[in-house]
N, CA, C and O atoms as CSV, one atom per row, in Angstrom:
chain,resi,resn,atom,element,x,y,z
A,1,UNK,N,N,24.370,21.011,178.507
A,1,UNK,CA,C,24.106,21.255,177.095
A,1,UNK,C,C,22.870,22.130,176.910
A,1,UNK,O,O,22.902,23.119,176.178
A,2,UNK,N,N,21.967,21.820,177.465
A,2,UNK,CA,C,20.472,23.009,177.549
A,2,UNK,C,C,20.872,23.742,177.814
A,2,UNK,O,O,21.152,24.526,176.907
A,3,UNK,N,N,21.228,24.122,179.147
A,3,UNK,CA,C,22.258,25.310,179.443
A,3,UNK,C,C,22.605,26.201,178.661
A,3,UNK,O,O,22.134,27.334,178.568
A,4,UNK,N,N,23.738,25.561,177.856
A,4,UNK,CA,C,24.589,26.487,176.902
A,4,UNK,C,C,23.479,26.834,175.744
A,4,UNK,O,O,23.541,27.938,175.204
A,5,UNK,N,N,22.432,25.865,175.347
A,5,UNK,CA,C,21.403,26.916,174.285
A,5,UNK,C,C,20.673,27.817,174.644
A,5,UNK,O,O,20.215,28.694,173.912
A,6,UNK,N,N,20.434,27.647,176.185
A,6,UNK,CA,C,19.060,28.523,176.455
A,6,UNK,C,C,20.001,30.191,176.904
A,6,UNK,O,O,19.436,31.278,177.025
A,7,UNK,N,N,21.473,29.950,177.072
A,7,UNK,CA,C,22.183,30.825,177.035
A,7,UNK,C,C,22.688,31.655,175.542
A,7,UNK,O,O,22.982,32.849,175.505
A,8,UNK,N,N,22.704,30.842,174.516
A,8,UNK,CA,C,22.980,31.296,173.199
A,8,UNK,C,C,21.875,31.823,172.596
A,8,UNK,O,O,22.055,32.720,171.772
A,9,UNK,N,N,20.362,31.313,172.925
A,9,UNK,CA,C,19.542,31.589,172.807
A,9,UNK,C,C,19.335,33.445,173.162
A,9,UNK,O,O,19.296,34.470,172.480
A,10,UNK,N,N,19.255,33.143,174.418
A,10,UNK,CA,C,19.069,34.662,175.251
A,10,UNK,C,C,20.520,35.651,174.485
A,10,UNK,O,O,20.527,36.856,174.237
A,11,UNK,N,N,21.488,34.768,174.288
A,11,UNK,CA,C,22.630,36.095,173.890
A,11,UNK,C,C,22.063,36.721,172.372
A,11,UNK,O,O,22.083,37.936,172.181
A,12,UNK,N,N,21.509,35.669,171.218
A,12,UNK,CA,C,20.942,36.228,170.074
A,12,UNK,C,C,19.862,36.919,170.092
A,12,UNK,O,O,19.730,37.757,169.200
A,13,UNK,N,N,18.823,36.769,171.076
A,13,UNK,CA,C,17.812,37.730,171.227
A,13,UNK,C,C,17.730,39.511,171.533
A,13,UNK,O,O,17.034,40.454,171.154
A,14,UNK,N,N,19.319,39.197,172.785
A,14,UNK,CA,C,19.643,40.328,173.257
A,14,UNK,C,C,20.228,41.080,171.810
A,14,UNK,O,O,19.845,42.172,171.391
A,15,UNK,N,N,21.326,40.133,171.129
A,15,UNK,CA,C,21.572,40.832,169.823
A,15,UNK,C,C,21.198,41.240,169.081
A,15,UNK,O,O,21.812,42.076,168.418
A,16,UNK,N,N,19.224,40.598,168.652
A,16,UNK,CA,C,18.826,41.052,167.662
A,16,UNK,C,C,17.823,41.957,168.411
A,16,UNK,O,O,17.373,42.694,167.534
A,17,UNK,N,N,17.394,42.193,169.285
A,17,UNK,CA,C,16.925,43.832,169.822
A,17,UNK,C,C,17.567,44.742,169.661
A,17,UNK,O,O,17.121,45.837,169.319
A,18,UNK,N,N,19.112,44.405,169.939
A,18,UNK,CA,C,19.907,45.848,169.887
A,18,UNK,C,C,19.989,46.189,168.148
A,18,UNK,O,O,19.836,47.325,167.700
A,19,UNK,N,N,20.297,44.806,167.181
A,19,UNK,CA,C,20.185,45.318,165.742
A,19,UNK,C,C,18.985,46.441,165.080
A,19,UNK,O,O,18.913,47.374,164.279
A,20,UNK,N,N,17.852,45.387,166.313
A,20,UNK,CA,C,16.087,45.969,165.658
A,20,UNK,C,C,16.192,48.221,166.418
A,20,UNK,O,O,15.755,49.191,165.798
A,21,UNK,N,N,16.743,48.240,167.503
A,21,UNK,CA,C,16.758,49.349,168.149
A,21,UNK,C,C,17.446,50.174,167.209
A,21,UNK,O,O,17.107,51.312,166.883
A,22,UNK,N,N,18.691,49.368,166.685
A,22,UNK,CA,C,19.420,50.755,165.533
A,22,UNK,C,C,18.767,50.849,163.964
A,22,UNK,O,O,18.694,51.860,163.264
A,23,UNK,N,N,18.332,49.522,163.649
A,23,UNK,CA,C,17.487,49.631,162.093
A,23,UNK,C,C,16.554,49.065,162.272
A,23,UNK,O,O,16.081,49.035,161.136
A,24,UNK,N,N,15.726,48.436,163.035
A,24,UNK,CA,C,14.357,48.157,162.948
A,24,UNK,C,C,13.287,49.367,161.953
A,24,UNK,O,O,12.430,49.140,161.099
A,25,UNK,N,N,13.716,50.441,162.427
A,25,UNK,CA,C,12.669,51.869,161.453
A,25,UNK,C,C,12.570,51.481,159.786
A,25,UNK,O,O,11.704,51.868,159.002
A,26,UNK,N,N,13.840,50.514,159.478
A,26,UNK,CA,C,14.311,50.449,157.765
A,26,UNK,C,C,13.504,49.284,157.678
A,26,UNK,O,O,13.656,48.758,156.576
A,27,UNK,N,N,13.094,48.971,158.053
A,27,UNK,CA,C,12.146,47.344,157.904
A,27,UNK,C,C,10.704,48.041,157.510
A,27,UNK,O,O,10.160,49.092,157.847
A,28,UNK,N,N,10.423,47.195,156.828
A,28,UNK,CA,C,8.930,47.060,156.614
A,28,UNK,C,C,7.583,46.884,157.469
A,28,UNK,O,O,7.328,46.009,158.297
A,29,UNK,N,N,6.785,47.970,157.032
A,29,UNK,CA,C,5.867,47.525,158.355
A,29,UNK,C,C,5.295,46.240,159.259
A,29,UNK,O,O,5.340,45.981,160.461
A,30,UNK,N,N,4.786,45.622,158.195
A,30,UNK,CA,C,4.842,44.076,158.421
A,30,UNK,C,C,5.544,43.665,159.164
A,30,UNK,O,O,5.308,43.184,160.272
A,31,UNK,N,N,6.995,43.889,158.351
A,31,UNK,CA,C,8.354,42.593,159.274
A,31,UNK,C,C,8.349,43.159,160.423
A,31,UNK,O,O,8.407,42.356,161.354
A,32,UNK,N,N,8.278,44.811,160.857
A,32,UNK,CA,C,8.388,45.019,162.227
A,32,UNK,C,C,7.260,44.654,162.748
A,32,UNK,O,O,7.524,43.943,163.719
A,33,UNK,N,N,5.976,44.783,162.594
A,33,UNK,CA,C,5.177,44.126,163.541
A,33,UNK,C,C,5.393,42.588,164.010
A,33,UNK,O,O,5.541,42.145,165.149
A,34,UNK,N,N,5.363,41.912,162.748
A,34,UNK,CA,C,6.464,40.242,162.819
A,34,UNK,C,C,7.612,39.953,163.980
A,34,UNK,O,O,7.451,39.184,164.927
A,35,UNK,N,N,8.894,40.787,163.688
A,35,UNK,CA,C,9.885,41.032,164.217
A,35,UNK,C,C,9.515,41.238,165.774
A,35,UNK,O,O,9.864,40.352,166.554
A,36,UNK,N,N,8.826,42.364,166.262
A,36,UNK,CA,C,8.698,42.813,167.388
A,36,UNK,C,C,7.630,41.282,168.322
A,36,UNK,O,O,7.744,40.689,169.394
A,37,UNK,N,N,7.049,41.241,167.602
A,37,UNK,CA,C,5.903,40.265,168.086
A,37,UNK,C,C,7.088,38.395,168.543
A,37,UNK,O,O,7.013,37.855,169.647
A,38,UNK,N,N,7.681,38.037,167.779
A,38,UNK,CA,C,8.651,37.047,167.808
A,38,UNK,C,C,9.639,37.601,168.809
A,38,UNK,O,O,9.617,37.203,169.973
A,39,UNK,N,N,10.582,38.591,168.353
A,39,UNK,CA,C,12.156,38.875,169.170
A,39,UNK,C,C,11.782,39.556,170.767
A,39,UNK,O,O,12.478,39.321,171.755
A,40,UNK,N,N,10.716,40.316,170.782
A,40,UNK,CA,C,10.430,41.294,171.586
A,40,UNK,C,C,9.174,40.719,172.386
A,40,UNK,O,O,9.263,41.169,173.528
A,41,UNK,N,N,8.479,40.224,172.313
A,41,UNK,CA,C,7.324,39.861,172.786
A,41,UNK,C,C,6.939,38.456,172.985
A,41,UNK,O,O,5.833,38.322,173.508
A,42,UNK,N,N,7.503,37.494,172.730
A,42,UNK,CA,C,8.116,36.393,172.571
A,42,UNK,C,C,6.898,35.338,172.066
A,42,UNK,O,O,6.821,34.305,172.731
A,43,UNK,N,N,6.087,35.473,171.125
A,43,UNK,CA,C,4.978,34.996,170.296
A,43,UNK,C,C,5.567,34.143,169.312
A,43,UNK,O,O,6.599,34.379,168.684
A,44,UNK,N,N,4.839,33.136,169.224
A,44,UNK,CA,C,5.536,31.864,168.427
A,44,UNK,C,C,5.106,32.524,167.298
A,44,UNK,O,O,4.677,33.678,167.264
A,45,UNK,N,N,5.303,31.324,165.847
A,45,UNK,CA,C,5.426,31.649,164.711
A,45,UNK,C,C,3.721,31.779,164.630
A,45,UNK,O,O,3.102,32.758,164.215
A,46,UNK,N,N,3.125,30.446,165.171
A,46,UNK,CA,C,1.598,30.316,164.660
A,46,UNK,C,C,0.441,31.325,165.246
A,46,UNK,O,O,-0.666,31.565,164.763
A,47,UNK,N,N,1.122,31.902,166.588
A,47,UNK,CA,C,0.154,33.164,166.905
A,47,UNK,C,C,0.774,34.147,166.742
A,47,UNK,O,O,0.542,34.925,167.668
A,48,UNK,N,N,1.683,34.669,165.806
A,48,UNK,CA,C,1.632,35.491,164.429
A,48,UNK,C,C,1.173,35.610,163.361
A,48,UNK,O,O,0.776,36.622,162.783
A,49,UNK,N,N,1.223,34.011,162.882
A,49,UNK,CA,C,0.332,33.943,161.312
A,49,UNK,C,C,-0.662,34.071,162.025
A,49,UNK,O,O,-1.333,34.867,161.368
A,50,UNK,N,N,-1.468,33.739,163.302
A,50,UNK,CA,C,-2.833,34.079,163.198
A,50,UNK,C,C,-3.526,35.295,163.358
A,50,UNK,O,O,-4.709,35.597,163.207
A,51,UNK,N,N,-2.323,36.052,163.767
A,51,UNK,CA,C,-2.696,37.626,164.105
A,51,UNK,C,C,-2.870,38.486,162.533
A,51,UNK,O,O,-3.763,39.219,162.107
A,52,UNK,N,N,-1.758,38.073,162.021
A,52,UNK,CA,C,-1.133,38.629,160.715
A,52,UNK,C,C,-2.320,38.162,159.464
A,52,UNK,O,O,-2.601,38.975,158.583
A,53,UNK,N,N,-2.857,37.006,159.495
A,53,UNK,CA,C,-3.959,36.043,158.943
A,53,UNK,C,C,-3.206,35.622,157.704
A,53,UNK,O,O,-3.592,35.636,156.535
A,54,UNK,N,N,-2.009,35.233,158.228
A,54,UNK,CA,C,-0.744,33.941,157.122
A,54,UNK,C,C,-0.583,32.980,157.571
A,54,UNK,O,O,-1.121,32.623,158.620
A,55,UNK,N,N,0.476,32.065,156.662
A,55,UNK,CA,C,0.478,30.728,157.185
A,55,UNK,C,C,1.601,30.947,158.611
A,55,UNK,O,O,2.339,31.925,158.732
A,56,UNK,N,N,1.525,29.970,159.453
A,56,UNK,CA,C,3.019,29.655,160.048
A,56,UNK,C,C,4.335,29.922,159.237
A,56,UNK,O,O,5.279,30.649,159.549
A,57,UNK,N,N,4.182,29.247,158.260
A,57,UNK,CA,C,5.617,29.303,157.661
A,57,UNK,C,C,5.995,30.468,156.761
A,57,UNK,O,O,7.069,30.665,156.194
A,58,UNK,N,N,4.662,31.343,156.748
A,58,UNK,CA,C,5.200,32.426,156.271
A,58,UNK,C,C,5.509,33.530,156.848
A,58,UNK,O,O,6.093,34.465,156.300
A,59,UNK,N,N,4.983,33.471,158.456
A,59,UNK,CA,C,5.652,33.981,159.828
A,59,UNK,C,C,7.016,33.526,159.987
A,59,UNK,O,O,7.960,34.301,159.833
A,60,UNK,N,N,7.113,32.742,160.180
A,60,UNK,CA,C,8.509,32.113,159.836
A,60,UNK,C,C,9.483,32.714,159.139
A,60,UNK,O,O,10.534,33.100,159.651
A,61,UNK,N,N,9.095,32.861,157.555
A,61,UNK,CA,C,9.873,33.379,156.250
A,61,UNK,C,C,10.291,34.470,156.648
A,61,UNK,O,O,11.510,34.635,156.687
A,62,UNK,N,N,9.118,35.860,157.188
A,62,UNK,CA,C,9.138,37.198,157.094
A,62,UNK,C,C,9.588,37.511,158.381
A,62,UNK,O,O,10.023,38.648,158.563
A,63,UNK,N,N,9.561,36.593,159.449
A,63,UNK,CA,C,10.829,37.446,160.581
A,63,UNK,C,C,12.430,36.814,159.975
A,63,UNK,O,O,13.289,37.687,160.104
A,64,UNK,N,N,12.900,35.698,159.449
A,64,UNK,CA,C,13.398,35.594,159.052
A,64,UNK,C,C,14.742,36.369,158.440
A,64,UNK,O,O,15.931,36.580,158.675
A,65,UNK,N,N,13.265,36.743,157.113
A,65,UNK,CA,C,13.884,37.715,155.858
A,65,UNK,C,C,14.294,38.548,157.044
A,65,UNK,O,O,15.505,38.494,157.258
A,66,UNK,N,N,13.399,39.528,158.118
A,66,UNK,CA,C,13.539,40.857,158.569
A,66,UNK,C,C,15.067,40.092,159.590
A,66,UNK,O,O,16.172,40.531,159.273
A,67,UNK,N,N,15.027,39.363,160.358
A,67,UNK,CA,C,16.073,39.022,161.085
A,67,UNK,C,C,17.880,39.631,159.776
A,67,UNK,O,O,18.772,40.458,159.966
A,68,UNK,N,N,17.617,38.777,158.749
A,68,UNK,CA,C,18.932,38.633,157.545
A,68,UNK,C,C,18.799,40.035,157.133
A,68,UNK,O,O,19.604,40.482,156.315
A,69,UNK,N,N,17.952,40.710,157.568
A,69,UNK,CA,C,18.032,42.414,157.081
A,69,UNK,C,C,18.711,43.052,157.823
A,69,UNK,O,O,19.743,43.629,157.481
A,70,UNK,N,N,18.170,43.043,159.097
A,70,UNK,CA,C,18.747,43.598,160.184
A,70,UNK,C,C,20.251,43.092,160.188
A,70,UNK,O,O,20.801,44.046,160.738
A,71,UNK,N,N,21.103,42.307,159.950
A,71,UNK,CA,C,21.972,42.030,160.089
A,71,UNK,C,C,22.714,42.380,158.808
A,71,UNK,O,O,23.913,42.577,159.001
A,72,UNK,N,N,22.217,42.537,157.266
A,72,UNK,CA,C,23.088,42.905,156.697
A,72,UNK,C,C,23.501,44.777,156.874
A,72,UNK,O,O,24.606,45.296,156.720
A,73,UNK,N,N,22.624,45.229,157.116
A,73,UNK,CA,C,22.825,46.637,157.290
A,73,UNK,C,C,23.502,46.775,158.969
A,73,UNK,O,O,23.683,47.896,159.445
A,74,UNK,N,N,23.765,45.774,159.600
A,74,UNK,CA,C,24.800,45.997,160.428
A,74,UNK,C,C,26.800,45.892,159.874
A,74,UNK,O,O,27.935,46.339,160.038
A,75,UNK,N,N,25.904,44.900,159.144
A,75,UNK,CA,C,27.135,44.712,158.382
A,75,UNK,C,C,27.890,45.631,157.626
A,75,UNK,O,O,29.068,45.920,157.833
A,76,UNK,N,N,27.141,46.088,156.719
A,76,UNK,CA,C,27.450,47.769,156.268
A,76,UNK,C,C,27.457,48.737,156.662
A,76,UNK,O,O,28.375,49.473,156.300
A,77,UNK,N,N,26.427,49.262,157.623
A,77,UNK,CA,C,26.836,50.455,158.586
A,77,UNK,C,C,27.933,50.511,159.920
A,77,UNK,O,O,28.721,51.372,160.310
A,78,UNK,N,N,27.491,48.870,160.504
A,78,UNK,CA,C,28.601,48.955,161.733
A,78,UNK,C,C,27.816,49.832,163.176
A,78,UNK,O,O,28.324,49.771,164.295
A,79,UNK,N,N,26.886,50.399,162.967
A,79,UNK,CA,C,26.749,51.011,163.881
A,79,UNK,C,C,26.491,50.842,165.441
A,79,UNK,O,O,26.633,51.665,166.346
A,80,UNK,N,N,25.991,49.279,165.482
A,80,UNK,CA,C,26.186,48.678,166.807
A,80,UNK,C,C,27.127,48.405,167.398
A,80,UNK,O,O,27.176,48.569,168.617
A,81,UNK,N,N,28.378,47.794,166.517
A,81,UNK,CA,C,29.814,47.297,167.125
A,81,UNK,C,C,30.309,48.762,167.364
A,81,UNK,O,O,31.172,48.828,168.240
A,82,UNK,N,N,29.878,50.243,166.645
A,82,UNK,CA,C,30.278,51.354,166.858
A,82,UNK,C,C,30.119,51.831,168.328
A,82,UNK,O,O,30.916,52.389,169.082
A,83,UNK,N,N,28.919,51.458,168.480
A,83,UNK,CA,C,28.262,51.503,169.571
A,83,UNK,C,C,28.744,51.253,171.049
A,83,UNK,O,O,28.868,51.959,172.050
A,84,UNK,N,N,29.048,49.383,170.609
A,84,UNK,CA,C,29.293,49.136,171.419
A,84,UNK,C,C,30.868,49.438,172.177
A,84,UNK,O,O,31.240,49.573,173.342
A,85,UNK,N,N,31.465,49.457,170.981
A,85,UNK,CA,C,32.631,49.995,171.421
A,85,UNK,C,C,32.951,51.095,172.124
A,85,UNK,O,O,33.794,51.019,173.018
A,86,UNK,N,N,32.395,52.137,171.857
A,86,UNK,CA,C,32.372,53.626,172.404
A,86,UNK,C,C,31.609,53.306,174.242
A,86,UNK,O,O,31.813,54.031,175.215
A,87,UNK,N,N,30.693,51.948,174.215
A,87,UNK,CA,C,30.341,52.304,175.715
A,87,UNK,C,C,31.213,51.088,176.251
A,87,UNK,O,O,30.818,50.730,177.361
A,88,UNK,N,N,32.344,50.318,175.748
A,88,UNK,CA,C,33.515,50.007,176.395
A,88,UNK,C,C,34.563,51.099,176.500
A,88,UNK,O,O,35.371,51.036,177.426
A,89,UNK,N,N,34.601,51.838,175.853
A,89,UNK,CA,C,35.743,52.900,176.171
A,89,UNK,C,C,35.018,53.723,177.230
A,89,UNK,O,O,35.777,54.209,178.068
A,90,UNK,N,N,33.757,53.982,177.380
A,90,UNK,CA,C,33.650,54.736,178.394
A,90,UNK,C,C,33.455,54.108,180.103
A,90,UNK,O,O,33.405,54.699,181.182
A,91,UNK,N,N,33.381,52.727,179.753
A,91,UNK,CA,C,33.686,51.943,180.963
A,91,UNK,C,C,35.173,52.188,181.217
A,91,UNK,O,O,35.642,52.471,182.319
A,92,UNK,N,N,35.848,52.053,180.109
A,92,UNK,CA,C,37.305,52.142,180.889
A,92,UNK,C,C,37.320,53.101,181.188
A,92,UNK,O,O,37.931,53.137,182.256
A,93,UNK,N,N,36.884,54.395,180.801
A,93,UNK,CA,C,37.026,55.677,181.094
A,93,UNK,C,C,36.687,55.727,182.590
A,93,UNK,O,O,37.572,56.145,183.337
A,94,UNK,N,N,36.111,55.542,182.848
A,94,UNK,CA,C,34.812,55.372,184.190
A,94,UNK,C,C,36.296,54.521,184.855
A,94,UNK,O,O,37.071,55.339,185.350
A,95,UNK,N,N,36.722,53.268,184.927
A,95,UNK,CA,C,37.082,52.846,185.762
A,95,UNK,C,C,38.271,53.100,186.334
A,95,UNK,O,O,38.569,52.649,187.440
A,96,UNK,N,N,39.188,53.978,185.501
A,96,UNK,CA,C,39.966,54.984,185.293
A,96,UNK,C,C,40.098,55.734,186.545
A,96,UNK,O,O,40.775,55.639,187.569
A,97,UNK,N,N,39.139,56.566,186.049
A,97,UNK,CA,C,38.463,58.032,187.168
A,97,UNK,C,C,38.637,57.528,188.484
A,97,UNK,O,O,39.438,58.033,189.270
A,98,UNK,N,N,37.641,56.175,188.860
A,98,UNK,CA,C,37.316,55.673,190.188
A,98,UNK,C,C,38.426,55.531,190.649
A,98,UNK,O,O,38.523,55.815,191.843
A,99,UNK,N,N,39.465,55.137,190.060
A,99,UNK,CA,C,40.744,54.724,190.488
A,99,UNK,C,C,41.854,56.203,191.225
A,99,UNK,O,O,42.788,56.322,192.018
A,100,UNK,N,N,41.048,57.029,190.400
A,100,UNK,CA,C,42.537,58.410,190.799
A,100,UNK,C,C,42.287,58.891,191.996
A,100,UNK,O,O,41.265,58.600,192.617
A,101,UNK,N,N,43.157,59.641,192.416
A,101,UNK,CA,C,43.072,60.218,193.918
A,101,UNK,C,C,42.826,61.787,192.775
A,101,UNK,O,O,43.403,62.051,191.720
A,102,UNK,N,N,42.054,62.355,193.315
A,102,UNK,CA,C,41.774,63.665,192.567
A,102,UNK,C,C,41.897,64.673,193.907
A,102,UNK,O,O,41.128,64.630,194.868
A,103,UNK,N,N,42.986,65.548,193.765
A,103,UNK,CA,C,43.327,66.710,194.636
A,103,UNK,C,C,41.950,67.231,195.319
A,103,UNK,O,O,40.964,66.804,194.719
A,104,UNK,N,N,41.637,68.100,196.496
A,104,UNK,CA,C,40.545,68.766,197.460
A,104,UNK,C,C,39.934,69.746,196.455
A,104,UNK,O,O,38.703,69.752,196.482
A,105,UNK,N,N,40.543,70.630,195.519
A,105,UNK,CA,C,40.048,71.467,194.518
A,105,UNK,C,C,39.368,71.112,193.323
A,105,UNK,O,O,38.403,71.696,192.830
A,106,UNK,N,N,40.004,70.014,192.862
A,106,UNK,CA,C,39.158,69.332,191.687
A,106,UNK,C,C,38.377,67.759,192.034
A,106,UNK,O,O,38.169,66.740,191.375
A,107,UNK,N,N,38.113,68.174,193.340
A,107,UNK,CA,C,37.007,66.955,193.908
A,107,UNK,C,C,35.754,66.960,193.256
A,107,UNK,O,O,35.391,65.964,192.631
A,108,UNK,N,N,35.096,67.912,193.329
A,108,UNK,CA,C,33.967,68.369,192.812
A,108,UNK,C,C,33.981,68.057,191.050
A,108,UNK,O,O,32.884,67.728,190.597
A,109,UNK,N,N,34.767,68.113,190.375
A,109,UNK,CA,C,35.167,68.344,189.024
A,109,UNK,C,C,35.120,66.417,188.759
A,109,UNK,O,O,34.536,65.757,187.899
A,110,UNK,N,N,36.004,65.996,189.910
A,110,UNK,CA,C,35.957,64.796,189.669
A,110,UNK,C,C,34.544,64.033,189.818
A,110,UNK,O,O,34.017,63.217,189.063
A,111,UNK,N,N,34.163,64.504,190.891
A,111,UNK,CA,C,32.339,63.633,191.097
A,111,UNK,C,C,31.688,64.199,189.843
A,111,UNK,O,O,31.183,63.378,189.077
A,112,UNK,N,N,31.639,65.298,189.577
A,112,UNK,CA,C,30.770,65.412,187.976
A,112,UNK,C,C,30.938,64.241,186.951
A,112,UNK,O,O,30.071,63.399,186.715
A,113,UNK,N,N,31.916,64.294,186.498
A,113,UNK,CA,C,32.737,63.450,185.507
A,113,UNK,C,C,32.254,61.970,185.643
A,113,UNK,O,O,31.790,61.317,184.709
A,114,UNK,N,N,32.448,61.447,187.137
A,114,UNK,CA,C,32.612,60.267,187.136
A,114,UNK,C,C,30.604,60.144,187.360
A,114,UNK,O,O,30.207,59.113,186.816
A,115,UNK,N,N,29.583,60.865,187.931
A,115,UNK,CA,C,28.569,60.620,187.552
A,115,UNK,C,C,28.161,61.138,186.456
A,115,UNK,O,O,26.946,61.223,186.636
A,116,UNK,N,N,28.409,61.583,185.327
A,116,UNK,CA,C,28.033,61.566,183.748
A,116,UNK,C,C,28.594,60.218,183.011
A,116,UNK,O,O,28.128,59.713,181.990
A,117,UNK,N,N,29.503,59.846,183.637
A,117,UNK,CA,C,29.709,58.556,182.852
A,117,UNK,C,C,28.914,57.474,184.027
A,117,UNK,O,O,28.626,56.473,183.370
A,118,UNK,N,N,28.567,57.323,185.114
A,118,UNK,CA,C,27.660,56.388,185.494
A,118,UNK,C,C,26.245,56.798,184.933
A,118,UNK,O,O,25.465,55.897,185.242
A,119,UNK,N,N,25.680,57.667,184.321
A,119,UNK,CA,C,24.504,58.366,184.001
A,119,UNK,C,C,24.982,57.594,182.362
A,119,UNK,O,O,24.390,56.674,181.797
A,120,UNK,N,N,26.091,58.250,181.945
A,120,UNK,CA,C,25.758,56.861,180.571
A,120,UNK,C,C,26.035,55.388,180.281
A,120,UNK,O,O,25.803,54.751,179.254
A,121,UNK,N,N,26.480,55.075,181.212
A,121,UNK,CA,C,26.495,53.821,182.016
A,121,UNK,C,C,25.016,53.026,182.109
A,121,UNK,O,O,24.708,52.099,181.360
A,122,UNK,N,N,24.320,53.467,182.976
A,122,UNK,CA,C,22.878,53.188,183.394
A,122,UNK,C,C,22.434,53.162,181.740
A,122,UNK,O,O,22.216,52.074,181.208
A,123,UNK,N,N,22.353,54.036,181.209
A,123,UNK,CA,C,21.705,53.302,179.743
A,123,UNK,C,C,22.285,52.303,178.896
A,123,UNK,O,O,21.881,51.932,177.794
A,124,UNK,N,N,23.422,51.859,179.638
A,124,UNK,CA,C,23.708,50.482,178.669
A,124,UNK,C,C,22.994,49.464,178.558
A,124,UNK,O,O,22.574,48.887,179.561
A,125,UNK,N,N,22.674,48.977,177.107
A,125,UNK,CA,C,21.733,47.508,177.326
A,125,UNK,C,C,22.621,46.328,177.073
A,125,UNK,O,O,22.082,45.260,176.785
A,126,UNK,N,N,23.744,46.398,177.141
A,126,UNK,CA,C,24.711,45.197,176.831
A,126,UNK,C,C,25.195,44.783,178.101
A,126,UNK,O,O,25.987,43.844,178.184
């Protein structure tokens, strides 16, 4: 049972970096310093309010709010599930390639190909 939170845990964190990486900029200065300091840096609520010079619970409130931000403008733009989708298609793409026997002439053609998609591969954070 710990297990499975400290795993759900780590899967929402990973989620809300990738939200903060595509709209974190639309947040408020504050909430991103908040935001980054909590999701990214892993600082409790109370050595935020003490950095920030607020209460706890209003560290609390304002990663919060910024967390329900970040997520509604995923909601409306889409641009992460966009995201993510496009670097599953290029995995299949990729696993595709590895798979073909590519003729002595378009050998070369084939190693390009298949290292531009391991080159965008390597930048996946999912």
């Amino acid at each position: 049972m710990a297990w499975e939170n400290m795993e759900e845990g780590l899967e929402e964190r990973v989620t809300l970096s990738l939200l903060y990486d595509f709209y974190g900029a639309l947040l408020k200065e504050n909430q991103r310093r908040m935001f980054e300091a909590s999701v990214l840096e892993d600082y409790n609520f109370s050595e935020i309010a003490q950095e920030e010079g607020i209460s706890r619970q209003g560290a609390h409130d304002a990663i919060k709010r910024a967390t329900k931000q970040l997520k509604e403008y995923e909601e409306k733009l889409g641009l992460v599930a966009r995201f993510q989708r496009q670097k599953e298609l290029v995995r299949e793409l990729h696993r595709e390639l590895q798979g073909q026997q590519a003729i002595p002439v378009q050998a070369d053609s084939w190693r390009k190909i298949c290292q531009l998609l391991e080159e965008i591969l390597e930048d996946d954070v999912s």
